[in-house]
Structures are given as structure tokens and as C-alpha cells.
VMD Tcl script that draws the C-alpha trace (Angstrom):
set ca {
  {-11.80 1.89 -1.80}
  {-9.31 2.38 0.87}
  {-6.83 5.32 0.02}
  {-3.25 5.86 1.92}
  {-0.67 8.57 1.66}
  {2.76 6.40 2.03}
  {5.71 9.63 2.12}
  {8.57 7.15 2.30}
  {7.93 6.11 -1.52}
  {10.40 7.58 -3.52}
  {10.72 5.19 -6.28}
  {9.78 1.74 -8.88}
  {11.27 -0.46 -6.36}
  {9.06 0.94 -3.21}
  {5.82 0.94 -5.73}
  {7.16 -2.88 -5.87}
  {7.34 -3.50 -2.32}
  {3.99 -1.61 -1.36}
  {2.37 -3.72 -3.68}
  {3.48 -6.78 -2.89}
  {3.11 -6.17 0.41}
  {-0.72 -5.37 -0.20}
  {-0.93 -8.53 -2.05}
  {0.34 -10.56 1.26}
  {-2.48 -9.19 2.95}
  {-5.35 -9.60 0.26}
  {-3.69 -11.47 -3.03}
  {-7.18 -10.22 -4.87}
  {-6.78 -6.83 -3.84}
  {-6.66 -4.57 -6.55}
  {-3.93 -2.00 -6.47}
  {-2.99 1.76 -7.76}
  {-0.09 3.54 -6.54}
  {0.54 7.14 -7.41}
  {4.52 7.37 -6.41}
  {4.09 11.42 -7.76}
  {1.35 11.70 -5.38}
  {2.77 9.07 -2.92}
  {-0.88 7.53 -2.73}
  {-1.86 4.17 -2.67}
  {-5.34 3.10 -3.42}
  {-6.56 -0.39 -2.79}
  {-10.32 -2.03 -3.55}
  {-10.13 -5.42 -1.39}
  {-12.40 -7.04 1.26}
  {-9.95 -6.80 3.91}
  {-9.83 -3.65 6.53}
  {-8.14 -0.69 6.97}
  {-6.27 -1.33 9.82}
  {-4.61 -4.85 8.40}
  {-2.96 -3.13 5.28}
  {-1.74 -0.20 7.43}
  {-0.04 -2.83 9.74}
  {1.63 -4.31 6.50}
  {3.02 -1.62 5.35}
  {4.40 0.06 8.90}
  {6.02 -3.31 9.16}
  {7.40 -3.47 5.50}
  {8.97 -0.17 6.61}
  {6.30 2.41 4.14}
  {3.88 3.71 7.28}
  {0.42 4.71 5.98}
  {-1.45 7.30 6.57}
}
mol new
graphics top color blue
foreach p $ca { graphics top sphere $p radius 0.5 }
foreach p [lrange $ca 0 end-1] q [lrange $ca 1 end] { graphics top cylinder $p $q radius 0.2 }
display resetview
């Protein structure tokens, strides 16, 4: 499970573009986001590193 803390989410239409962004990178990824806690949590195959990239360039850096 890889877990991120994204601060920039504020609301339903950033939960829609983090996780469609996570699906670009890994379309089976399987994906939680907590907007109250501004965490995302994704179980996929794919690394760390490629999902942070993703979402730094979707404009929702990861930490």
C-alpha cells in the first residue's frame, strides 16, 4: 500500500482528478482518498516515485 498526504485537495472535484490521475498511471490500481484527512492510499504494482510524478504534474504534489 502506498500512502500520500496531497494538502492541495480541498474538494469532490480534486478527489476526481487525483484519482484519475492515479488511474493514468496504473488503471488497476485500487484507490482511497480521505479529502478530510487529505490522504490518498493506493494498492497497485507500480512505484512510488511514478504516482508522485503524476500528481506534481496534475498540479496535487504528494508527499
Amino acid at each position: 500500500m502506498i500512502e500520500f498526504e496531497v494538502k492541495d485537495m480541498s474538494c469532490g472535484h480534486c478527489v476526481g482528478v487525483v484519482t484519475q490521475t492515479v488511474k493514468l498511471v496504473d488503471p488497476d490500481a485500487r484507490v482511497e482518498v480521505d479529502l478530510g484527512a487529505k490522504k490518498v492510499m493506493i494498492e497497485s504494482e507500480e512505484d512510488r516515485s511514478s504516482f508522485a510524478e503524476a500528481l506534481t504534474a496534475a498540479g496535487y504534489p504528494a508527499v
